[in-house]
N, C-alpha and C positions, 0 to 999 in steps of 0.2 A: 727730275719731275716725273718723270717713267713710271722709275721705281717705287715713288711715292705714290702717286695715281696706283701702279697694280697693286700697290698692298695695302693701300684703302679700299679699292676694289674687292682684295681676297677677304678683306676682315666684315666688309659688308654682309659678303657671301655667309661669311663663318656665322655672320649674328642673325641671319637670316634661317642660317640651317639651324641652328639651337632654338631660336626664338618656334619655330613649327614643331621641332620634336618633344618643347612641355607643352604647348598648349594642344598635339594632336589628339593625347588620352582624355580631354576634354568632351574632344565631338564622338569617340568615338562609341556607338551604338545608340547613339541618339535619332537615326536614321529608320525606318521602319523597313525590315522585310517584304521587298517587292512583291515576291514568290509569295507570302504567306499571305501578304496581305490580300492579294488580288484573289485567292483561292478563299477566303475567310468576308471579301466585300461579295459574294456570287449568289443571288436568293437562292433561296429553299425554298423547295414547293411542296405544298400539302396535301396536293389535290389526294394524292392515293394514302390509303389510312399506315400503311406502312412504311410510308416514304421517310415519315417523321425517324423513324428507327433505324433504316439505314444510313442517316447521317452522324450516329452513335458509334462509335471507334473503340470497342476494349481492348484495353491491356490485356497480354498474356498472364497468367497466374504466376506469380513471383517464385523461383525456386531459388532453392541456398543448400548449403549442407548441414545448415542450422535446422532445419527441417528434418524430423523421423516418420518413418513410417508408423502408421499406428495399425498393432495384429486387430484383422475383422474379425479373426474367430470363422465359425461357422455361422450357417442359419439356425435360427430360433427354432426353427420345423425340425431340424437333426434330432433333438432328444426326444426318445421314446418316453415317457414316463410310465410304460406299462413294462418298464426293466430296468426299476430302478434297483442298481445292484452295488458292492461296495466298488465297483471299477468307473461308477461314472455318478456316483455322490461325493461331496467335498464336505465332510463333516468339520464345522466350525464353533467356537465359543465366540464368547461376546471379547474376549480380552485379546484372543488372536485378529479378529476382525478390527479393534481399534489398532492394533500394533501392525496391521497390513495397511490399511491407511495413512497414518501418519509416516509409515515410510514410502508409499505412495504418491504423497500429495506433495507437489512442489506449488500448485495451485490449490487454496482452501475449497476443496470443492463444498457445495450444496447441491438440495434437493428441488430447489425452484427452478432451477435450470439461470441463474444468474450471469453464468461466463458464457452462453450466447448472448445473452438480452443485453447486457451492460459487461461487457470483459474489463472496461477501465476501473470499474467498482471491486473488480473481484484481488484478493488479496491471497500475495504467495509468499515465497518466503525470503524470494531479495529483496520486498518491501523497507524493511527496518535496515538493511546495508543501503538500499537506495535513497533512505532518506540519510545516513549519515555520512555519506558519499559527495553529497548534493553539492554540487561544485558553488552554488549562491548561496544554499540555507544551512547546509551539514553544519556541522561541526567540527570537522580538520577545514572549512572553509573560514570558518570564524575565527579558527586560532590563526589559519595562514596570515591576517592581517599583522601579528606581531611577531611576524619571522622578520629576521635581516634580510635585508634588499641590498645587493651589490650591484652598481650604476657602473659604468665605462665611457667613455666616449674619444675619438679623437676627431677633427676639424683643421680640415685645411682649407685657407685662403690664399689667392694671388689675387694684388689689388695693383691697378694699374689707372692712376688717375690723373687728372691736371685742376689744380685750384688754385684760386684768386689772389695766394699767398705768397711771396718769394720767400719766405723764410721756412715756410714746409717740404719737407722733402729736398731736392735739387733746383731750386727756381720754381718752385710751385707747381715740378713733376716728381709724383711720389709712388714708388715703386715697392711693392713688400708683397714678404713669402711670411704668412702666419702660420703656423701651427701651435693647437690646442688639442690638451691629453688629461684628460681626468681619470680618476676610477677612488670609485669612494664604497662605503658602507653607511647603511643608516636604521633602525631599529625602531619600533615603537614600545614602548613599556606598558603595564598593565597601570600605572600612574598616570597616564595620559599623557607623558613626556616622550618625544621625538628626541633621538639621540642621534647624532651623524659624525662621519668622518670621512676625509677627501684631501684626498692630495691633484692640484692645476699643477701641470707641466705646462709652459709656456715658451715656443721660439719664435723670434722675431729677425728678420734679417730684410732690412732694408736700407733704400739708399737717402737718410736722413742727413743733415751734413756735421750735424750738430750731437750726432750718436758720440757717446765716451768714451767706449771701447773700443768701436769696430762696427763694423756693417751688421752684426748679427750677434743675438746677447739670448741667455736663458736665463725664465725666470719660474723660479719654484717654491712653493707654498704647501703646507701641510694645513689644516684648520680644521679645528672640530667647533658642534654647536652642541647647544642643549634649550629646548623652548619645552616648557613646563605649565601647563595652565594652572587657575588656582580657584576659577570659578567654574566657568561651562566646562564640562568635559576632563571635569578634574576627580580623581580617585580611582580604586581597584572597582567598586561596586559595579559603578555607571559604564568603565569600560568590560566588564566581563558582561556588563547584559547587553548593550547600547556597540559596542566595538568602536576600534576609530575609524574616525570619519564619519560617525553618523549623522542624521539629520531628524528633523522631528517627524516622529509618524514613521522612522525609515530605522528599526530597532533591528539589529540582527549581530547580537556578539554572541560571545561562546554558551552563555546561560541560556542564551532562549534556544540554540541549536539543540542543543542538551535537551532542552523540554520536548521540541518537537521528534528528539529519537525516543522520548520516553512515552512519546504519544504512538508513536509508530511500533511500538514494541507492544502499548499496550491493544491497539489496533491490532496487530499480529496476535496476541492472545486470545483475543476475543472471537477471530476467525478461529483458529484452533478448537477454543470451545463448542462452537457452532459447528466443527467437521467432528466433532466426538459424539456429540448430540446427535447429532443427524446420523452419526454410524449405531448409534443405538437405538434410534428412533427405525431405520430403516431394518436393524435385526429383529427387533420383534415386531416390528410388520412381519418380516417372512416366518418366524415364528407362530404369527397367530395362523399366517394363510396356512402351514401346514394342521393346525386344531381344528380349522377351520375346515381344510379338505378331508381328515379324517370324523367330523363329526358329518358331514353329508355328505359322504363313502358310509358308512356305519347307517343313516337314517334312508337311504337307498337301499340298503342290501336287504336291512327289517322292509321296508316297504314292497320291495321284492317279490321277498318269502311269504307276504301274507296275502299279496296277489295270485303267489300262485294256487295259495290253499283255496281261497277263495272260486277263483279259477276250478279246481278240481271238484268243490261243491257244485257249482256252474253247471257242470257238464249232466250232475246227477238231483242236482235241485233244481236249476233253471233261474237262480237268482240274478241280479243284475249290478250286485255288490261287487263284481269282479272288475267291471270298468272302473269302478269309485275309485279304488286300490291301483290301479295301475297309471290313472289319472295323476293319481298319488306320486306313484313311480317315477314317472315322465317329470315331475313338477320338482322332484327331490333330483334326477338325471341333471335338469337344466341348471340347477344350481350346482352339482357336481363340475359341468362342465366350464359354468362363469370362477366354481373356485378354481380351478384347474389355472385356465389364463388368465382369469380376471380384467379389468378394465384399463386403459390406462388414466388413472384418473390422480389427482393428488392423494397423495399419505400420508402418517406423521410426519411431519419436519418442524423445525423450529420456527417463530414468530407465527405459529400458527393454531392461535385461538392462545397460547399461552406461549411465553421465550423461549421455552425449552420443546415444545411442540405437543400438543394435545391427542392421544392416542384416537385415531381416525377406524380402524379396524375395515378396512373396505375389503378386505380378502387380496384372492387372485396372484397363486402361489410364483407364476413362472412372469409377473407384473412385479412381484413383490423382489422376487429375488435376481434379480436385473437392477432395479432399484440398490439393492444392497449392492452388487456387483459396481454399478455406477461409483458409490460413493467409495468403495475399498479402491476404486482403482483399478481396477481389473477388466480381463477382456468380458466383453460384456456377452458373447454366448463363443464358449469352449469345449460344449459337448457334453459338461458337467453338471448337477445341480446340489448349489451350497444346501448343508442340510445344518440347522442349529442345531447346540447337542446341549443352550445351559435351559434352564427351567427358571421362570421368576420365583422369586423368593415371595412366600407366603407366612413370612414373622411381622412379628408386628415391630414397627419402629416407632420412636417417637423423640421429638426434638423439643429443645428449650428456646420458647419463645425471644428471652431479653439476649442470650448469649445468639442465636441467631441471625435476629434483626439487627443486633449491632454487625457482625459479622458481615451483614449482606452489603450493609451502606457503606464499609469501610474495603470490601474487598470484591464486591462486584465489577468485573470489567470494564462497563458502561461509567459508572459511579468515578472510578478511579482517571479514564481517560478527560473525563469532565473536572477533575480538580486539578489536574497536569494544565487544561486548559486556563483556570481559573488563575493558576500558578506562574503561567505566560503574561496572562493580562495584567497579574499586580507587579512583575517585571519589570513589561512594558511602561508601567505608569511611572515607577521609579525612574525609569531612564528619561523619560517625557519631562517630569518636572525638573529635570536637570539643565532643560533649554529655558526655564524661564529667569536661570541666573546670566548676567552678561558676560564677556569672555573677555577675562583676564588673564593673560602669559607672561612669562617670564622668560625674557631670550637671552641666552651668552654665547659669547661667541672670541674664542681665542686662534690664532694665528701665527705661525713659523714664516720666514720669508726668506728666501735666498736669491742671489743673482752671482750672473759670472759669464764670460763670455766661452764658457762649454756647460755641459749637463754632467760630467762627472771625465775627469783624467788621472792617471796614476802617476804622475810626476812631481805632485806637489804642489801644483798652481791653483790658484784659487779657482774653483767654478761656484755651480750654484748648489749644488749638492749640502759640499764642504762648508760653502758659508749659511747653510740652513741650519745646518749641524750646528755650527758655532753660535749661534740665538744669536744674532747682533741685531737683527730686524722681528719685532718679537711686537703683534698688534692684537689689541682685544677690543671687545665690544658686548654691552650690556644694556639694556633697555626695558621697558614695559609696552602690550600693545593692549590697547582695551578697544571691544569693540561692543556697541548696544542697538539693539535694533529696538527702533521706539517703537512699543508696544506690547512687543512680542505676540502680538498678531497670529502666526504660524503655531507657535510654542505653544499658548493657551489651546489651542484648537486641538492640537493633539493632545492635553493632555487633560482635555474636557472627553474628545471621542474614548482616550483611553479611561476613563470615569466609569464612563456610559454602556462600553464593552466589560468592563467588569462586573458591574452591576447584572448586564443584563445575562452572564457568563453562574453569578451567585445562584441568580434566580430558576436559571434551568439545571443548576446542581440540586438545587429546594424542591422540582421537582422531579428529578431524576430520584431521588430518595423516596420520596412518596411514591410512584409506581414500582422500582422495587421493593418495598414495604408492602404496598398491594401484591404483588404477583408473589410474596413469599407468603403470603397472608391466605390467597388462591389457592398455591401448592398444598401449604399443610392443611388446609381443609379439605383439598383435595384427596388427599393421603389416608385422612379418615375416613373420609367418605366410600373410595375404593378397599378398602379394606373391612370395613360395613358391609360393603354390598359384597364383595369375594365369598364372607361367610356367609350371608342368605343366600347367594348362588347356588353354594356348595351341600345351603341345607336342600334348596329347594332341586338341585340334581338328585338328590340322594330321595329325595320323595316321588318324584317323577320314575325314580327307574323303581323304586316298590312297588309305585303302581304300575307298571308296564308288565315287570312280572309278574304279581297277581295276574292280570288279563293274558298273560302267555299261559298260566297254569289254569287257568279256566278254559279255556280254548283245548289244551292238550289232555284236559278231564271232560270234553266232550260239552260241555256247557260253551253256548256261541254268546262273545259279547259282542253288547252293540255297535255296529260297524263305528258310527262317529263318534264315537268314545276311543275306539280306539286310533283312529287313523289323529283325532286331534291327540292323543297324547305322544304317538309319534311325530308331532311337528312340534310341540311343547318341550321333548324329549330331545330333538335338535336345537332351538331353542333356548334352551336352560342351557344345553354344554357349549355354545358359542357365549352365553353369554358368562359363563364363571368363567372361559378363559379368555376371555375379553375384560374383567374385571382382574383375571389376578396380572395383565400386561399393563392397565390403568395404574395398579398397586405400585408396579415397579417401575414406570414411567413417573410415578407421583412422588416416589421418593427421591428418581435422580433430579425430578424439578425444583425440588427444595434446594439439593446441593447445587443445581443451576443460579436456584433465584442466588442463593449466598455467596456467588462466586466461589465456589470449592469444588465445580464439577472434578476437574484435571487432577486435584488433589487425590477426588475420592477415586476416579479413573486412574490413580498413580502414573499418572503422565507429568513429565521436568520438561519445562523449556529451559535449554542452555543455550549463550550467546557465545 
């Protein structure tokens, strides 16, 4: 009775100690922090305006080694620009400047400054690996679903019971060591059939009285299936867009993966275009600003010189035309010196006034060429100043209209990522109406069976191995499961939404053609127009400086012309040459905007995207 009492005693204990160590990771952190709490229940006072701020805690700034330093260059102040010489100019073309960029840019820069304002919108260049990566949407994520899956498992029990039976186990105490050992394989097909195979090891060793062999027997089974649908979710189509296991509304097999790397790729292109654009839009900014600081340097220096004749008549006439002129001076100075650094103020870039970016011409050579600096990538002040070295092209061009505008609808960036969309949508709807059939399978199921009182011996005697081998136990199984959800309820729903997303997907492709139609429509008018006006420019510089000279050789043949005759044709004379070279950077802005509108920028800029 002792012994019995303490080993009812110790097994209490034992089920007492088990029973606390599952249910303890229950409670555990369900408890509130004493400490934090009591520090975090404590008012805040507001009396003092600064109090509110010292209860504000930051973080230290996160360092890594992922992190570079970035070179600051010098100050802006450093460069003399009154020695500019070949040791601290960087003479550049327009094809070097894009080929410095795009080697550059890991991040698609722009001119709006977008990667402070919104950094999640800005687009680099593990965008297109990041989408096809995407461990939920990719596409090695969609095919993952029809890899083979190898299963294992093993399970042991000890069962120690007493029941109501005298014929189970020893008098109705029934004693047994289980073990269970599987390890299988199983497949899904692009047919929508589940393919599997598995081998159950099983050992049994208990004290039954009525066992045939002996206290302990294995049993082992080989078995494969195959379950095959014939309605829902049946075919190659439905699973390459739909995958297995989908559900309605819930589409993501390998064809739509596919679409969205084809959207991301063309996404990635269209940033590109936009950092090419913007690298030319920014070179002839700095282009103009130096025509710009040479044409008032040039209406300075005349202004000058006739101040000072003027001046020297002064002295011996008493006239009071010397101030006029110098006024003059002073007025042509102050724009010398806004060309010089200029404002910081927007410049051409893209989506602005036109996709490709409408020539702004704001000056302000050392605003300008920072700007460019910016978008090539570069330290932004190095001591140096980029100087262009191409000229725009003043040939005439001209494009065909039908060969164009087709061109533009069919290969425009915008155009194309919206049919990739559209392309998704009618996907998606095929996969959609596939749930509104019911779900008919087909299951088999064949089976090897072995037993024997060992799992495998080399002497000859029977186990369970040998007799699996020998088929003497050999079961199959075959059937139909149908299953129908009255209404289909769900099904309709999504493949009404998928309707209604297509549609609404057509409709802003209808007009995504008609605004590129427009803006190609814009350009090549534009192109005319600049190029029209380039050559009255160029006639009316060419008459302004006849007439300047006339008035310089009247003057130096002793004949005085009339001061505001001449002082206005010296601001005319500045005038006229900002504006002919303000028209011939129109010219060549208007021509890449054509090859903008058509989607051929990169072609005609001989730039390859390679994956």
């Amino acid at each position: 009775m002792r012994n019995s009492s303490s080993k009812s005693s110790y097994r209490k204990r034992q089920a007492l100690a088990i029973a606390l160590f599952v249910i303890s990771p229950w409670f555990a952190g369900c408890f509130p922090n004493r400490h934090s709490f009591t520090a975090r229940s404590q008012p805040v006072a507001y009396s003092d305006s600064s109090s509110c701020f010292d209860q504000i805690q930051k973080s230290d700034t996160p360092e890594s080694k992922c992190f570079e330093d970035i070179d600051q260059g010098v100050s802006p102040l450093d460069l003399d620009l009154t020695k500019l010489t070949a040791d601290n100019t960087l003479d550049m073309s327009l094809e070097q400047a894009i080929q410095i960029a795009l080697a550059n840019s890991k991040v698609m820069r722009d001119l709006g400054g977008t990667v402070l304002r919104a950094p999640q919108t800005s687009t680099s260049t593990n965008d297109p690996g990041l989408v096809f990566t995407d461990p939920r949407f990719g596409e090695e994520a969609a095919l993952a679903e029809f890899d083979a899956i190898v299963t294992s498992s093993a399970f042991f029990e000890n069962n120690d019971r007493r029941l109501n039976n005298r014929f189970f186990g020893n008098q109705g105490v029934f004693k047994q060591d289980l073990h269970n050992y599987q390890v299988g394989i199983s497949k899904r097909s692009a047919t929508g059939s589940t393919m599997s195979v598995r081998n159950l090891t099983t050992y049994d060793a208990n004290n039954q009285l009525s066992n045939a062999i002996g206290a302990s027997a294995f049993e082992q089974y080989i078995e494969s299936e195959i379950r095959q649908p014939l309605l829902q979710g049946a075919g190659t189509e439905f699973n390459r867009i739909a995958g297995p296991g989908a559900r309605p509304g819930q589409i993501n097999g390998f064809l739509i993966g596919r679409v969205r790397t084809d959207i991301s790729i063309t996404d990635f292109e269209r940033a590109v275009r936009d950092l090419v654009a913007d690298v030319e839009n920014a070179y002839w900014d700095l282009h103009f600003a130096f025509r710009d600081l040479e044409a008032k340097v040039d209406a300075r220096d005349i202004a000058l010189v006739t101040a000072k004749k003027l001046e020297a008549q002064a002295a011996t006439q008493g006239t009071g035309d010397a101030a006029q002129a110098m006024e003059q001076y002073y007025r042509f100075e102050s724009d010398v010196i806004d060309s010089v650094n200029g404002r910081p103020v927007d410049g051409t870039r893209v989506n602005n006034g036109s996709s490709g970016g409408t020539f702004r011409g704001t000056g302000g050579l050392r605003v300008s060429e920072r700007r460019l600096r910016l978008i090539l990538g570069m330290t932004i002040n190095d001591g140096k100043l980029i100087r262009t070295t191409d000229e725009p092209t003043e040939a005439p061009v001209l494009y065909d209209w039908d060969s164009s505008s087709g061109e533009a609808v069919l290969q425009r960036e915008e155009v194309r990522r919206q049919r990739w969309v559209v392309k998704q949508r009618e996907l998606e709807l095929i996969a959609n109406r596939n749930f509104l059939r019911p779900q008919l399978d087909v299951i088999g199921r064949y089976r090897f069976r072995g037993f024997g009182k060992d799992l495998i011996n080399y002497e000859g005697k029977s186990n369970a191995v040998s007799n699996l081998m020998d088929g003497d136990y050999q079961e199959w199984q075959a059937g139909i499961e149908y299953t129908l959800p009255v209404g289909f309820r769900k099904a309709f729903t999504a493949v009404r939404n998928s309707e209604l997303g297509l549609r609404r997907d057509i409709e802003i492709l209808k007009e995504q053609e008609r605004v590129v139609l427009y803006g190609l429509s814009n350009a090549m008018n534009e192109m005319k127009r600049s190029f029209d006006s380039m050559q009255v420019q160029e006639k009316r510089l060419g008459e302004i400086v006849r007439q300047l000279n006339s008035l310089q050789a009247k003057w130096e043949s002793g004949q005085d012309p009339a001061l505001d005759v001449l002082l206005e044709t010296h601001r005319r004379l500045l005038d006229a040459r900002l504006r002919y070279h303000q028209s011939r950077i129109e010219y060549v802005l208007a021509i890449r905007n054509v090859e903008f509108e058509k989607g051929s920028l990169l072609e005609f800029c001989n730039v390859n995207l390679a994956r």
